[in-house]
Every structure is written in structure tokens, then in C-alpha cells.
N, C-alpha and C positions, 0 to 999 in steps of 0.2 A: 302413341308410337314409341315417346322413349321406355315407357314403362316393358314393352315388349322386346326392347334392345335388350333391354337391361337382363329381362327376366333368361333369354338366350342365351344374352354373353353368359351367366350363372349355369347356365343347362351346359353351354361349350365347354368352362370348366371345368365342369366334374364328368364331362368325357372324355376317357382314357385314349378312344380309340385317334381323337387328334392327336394328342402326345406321343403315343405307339406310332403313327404316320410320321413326324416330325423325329425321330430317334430312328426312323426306319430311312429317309433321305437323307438324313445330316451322315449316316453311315454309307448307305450309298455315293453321296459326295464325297467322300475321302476315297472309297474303293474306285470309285471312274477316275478322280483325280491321280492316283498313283498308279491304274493303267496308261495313263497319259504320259504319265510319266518314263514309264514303260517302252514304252513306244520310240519316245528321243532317244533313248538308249538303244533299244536296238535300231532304230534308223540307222548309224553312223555303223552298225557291223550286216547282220541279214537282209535288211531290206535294199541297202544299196548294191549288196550281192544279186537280187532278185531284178535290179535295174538293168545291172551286167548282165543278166541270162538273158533279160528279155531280147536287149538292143542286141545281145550277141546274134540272135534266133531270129533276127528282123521283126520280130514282133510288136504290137503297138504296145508305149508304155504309156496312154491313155488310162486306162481303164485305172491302173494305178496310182494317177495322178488322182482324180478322182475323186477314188477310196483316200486318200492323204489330206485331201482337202478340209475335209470336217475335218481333221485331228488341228488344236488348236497349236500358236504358233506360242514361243516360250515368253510369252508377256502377261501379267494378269488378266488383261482386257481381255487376251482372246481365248482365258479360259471361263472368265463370266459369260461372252460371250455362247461358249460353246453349250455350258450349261443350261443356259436360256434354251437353246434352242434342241435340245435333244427332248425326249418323250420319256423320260424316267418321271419327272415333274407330273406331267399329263398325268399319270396312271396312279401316281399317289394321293394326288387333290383329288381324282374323281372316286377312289375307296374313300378320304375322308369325308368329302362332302356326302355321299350321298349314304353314308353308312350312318350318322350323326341325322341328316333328315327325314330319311324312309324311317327312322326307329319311333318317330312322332306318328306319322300313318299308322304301325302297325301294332304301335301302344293304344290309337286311340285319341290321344291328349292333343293332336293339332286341335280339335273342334273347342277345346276349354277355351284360350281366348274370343273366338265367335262367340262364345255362347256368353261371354262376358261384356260384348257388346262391340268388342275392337272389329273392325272390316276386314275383311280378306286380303284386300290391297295393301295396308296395312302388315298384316301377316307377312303375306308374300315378300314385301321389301324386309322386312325383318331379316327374314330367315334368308334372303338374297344375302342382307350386309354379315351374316354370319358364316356363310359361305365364303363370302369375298374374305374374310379374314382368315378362312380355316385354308384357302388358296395361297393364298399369300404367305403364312405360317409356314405351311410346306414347303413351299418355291424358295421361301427367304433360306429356310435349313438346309436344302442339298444347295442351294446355291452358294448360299456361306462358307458350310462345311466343304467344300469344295475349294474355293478360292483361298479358302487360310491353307490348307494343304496345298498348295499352286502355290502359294508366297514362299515356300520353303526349297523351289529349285526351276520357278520360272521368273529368270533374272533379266530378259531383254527389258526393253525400255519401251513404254505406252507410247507406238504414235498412232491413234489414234487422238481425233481434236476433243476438245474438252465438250464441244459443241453436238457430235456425233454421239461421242457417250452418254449426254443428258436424252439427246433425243430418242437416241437407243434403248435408254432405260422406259423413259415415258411409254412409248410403245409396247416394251412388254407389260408394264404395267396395265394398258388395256386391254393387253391380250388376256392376260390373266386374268381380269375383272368380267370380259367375255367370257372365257371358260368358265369361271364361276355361274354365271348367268346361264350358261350350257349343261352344264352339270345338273342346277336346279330346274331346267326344265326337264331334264330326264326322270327327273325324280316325283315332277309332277303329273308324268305320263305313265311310268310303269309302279310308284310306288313301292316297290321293294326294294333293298340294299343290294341283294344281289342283280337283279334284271338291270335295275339302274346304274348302276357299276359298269356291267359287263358292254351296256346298250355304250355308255359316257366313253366308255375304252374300246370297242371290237368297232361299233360305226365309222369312225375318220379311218382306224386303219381298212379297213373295206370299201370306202368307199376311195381311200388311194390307190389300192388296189387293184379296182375298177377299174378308176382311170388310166391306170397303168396299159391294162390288157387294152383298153380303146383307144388308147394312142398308138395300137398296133395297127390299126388300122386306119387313124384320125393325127396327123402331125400335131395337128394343133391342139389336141385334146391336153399333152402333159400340164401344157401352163395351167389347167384350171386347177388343178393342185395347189397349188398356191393360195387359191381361196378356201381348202380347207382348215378351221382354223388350225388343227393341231400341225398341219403343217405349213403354214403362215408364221409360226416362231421361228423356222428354219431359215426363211426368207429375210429376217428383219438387217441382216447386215448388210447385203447383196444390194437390197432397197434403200440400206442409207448409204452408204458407198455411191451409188449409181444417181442419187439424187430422187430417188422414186420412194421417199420413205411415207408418202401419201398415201400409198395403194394399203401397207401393211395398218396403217388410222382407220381409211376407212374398212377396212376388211373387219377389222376387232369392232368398231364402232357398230357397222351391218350386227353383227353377232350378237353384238350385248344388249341393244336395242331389238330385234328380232325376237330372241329366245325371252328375254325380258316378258314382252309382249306378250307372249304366244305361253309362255306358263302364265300367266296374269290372268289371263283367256279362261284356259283350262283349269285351272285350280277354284276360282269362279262360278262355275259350273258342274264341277264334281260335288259329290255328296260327301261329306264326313262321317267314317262312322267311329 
């Protein structure tokens, strides 16, 4: 087993295509960060214009609260926060990971350790932990890159508790470790970088989608949202705030355990060629 860490982590580094994902978020982070920026700025001239028209018009300013809501408030926490929870992340770990492991499939060379005698099981968790790092890598870059750019004109003061922020972080750290886990099973289902890509990214948003239109007819359908994981990041504050930061553990735990399993399954049973 470590010989096949080992031998990964070496195959990780001399792909480019994680380093291009990781230069491509660390740059995105700075661009969201400085629309956010954006935004305070105009708040205090346009948008409070836009308050006036409403309330002038009797209009609800609902819809507009709303929309303001995800914009993060001028303290660092609530722009880590924010960045956590948005889907730029999503869509760049699942190009990396699955671009880096369909390339084993369609080179051929997954089957050279089997055939050297290492287990599939074996394998499988391999290329899991090199996922989980190639997730991670990304997430840490826009997320970073974001927040150092946020240090330079979001001045309020963290109240959030020290207690909420460690548990906050934990949390998405399982989410992440779940998406990794998500990722690789896509990868052990369609095989290719693109299908597995496209499946890892166009699925959660389709299937919120879904639910969206069902809740036109079902009140109670929106909540189920929330167990999708991509959008289970969006939720982790609302859940630690509220005291319900269980549901977002076990929702990520469900996932990473499940898809775990269930590539384990499949991969198992497919043939190598």
C-alpha cells in the first residue's frame, strides 16, 4: 500500500493538469474576492437606491434581502465562509480529479499494479488518497487566494466563536473528503475525463434543479436539497448557528462512506484493459 501511495504521489507530480486547476482557483479567488468587494461599494450608492424604489413602489424588498444574503459581511470569517460554500471549488476538483484518474483507464496502466500482485482495494484507496489531496489542493488555492485578498479591505472584527470556526472548518473538511470520494466513483463508473467530469458537475446541479420544480408542487420537497452534497456546503453555517451542525457530519459522512463503497463495488468487478 505505501509503495502505491508513493508511486501516485510521483504520477500527481508530474501532472500539470493539478497545478493548471490550482493557478486557475487561486486566480478565481482573487476575482470573486474583489467582486465582493465590489459590491460594499456599491451598496452604500445603487443598491440602496434600489431599496428606495422598491419601498417607494410598495413592493417586497424580500427577494432582495435574500440575494444579499450570500454576499459575505466585511470580516474575514465571512469571506472563508463564503468561499467554502459557493461551487467554483466543486467544478475545479472534479476537472482535477477525474482528469488525472480516467488518464490511468485510458492509458491502460491502472491494471500494472494488479498485475504486480497489489489488490484492487488497495488500489482503489490509493487513488482515493490522491484525490483527497488533489481536492484539497484546489479548495485550499481559491480559498486562500481569496482570503489574502479579503485581508486587504475587510476590516470588521471576527465574531464569530473560536468554537464555531474549528467546527466549521472540520465539517467542510468532510465534505470535501466526501466529494473526493464522489468524484472517484464517477470516475469508476463512466471512465473517461470527460463523461466523468461532466457526470461529477451537471448531476447535483440537475438534480437541485429537480427539486426545485417539485417543490412546486411538494412544500416539503426544497429541504431535500440540502442532502445534496454540493449543496450541503451552502448549509454548514445556518447548521452551526442553529445548533444543527450534525445533520451537515452526517450528510458528508453518508457520502463518503456510500460512494467509497459503491466504487469499491464496481471497480472490483470491472475488467481492466
Amino acid at each position: 500500500m505505501k509503495g502505491l501511495i508513493i508511486a501516485d504521489l510521483k504520477r500527481l507530480l508530474r501532472n500539470r493538469s493539478t497545478l493548471v486547476c490550482m493557478i486557475i482557483a487561486a486566480l478565481l479567488g482573487v476575482a470573486v474576492a474583489l467582486l465582493y468587494r465590489y459590491f460594499w461599494i456599491e451598496r452604500g450608492n445603487n443598491i440602496a437606491i434600489s431599496y428606495q424604489l422598491m419601498e417607494l413602489y410598495g413592493l417586497d424588498t424580500e427577494v432582495l434581502d435574500e440575494a444579499f444574503s450570500i454576499v459575505p459581511k466585511l470580516d474575514i470569517w465571512s469571506f472563508i465562509n463564503a468561499f467554502f460554500t459557493d461551487e467554483f471549488k466543486w467544478i475545479l476538483s472534479a476537472i482535477c480529479v477525474c482528469s488525472l484518474m480516467t488518464s490511468e483507464f485510458s492509458s491502460g496502466t491502472i491494471k500494472n499494479p494488479v498485475s504486480r500482485g497489489f489488490s484492487r482495494t488497495a488500489l482503489y484507496f490509493s487513488k482515493l488518497i490522491i484525490a483527497l489531496i488533489q481536492v484539497f489542493a484546489v479548495t485550499a488555492s481559491y480559498v486562500g487566494a481569496g482570503a489574502i485578498t479579503a485581508l486587504f479591505f475587510a476590516k470588521d472584527a471576527v465574531t464569530a466563536a473560536p468554537a464555531e470556526i474549528a467546527l466549521s472548518l472540520g465539517t467542510y473538511c468532510l465534505l470535501l473528503a466526501a466529494a473526493a470520494a464522489f468524484f472517484e466513483l464517477m470516475c469508476m463508473i463512466f471512465r473517461r475525463s470527460g463523461m466523468s467530469a461532466a457526470a461529477a458537475i451537471a448531476a447535483p446541479f440537475l438534480l437541485v434543479s429537480l427539486l426545485g420544480i417539485l417543490s412546486m408542487a411538494t412544500p416539503d420537497i426544497p429541504s431535500l436539497s440540502r442532502f445534496v452534497l454540493m449543496e450541503t456546503f451552502a448549509t454548514v453555517p445556518q447548521y452551526i448557528k442553529s445548533g444543527e451542525g450534525w445533520v451537515a457530519l452526517v450528510t458528508g459522512g453518508a457520502y463518503l462512506v456510500l460512494s467509497s463503497v459503491i466504487g469499491l463495488v464496481i471497480f472490483k468487478r470491472s475488467d481492466l484493459k
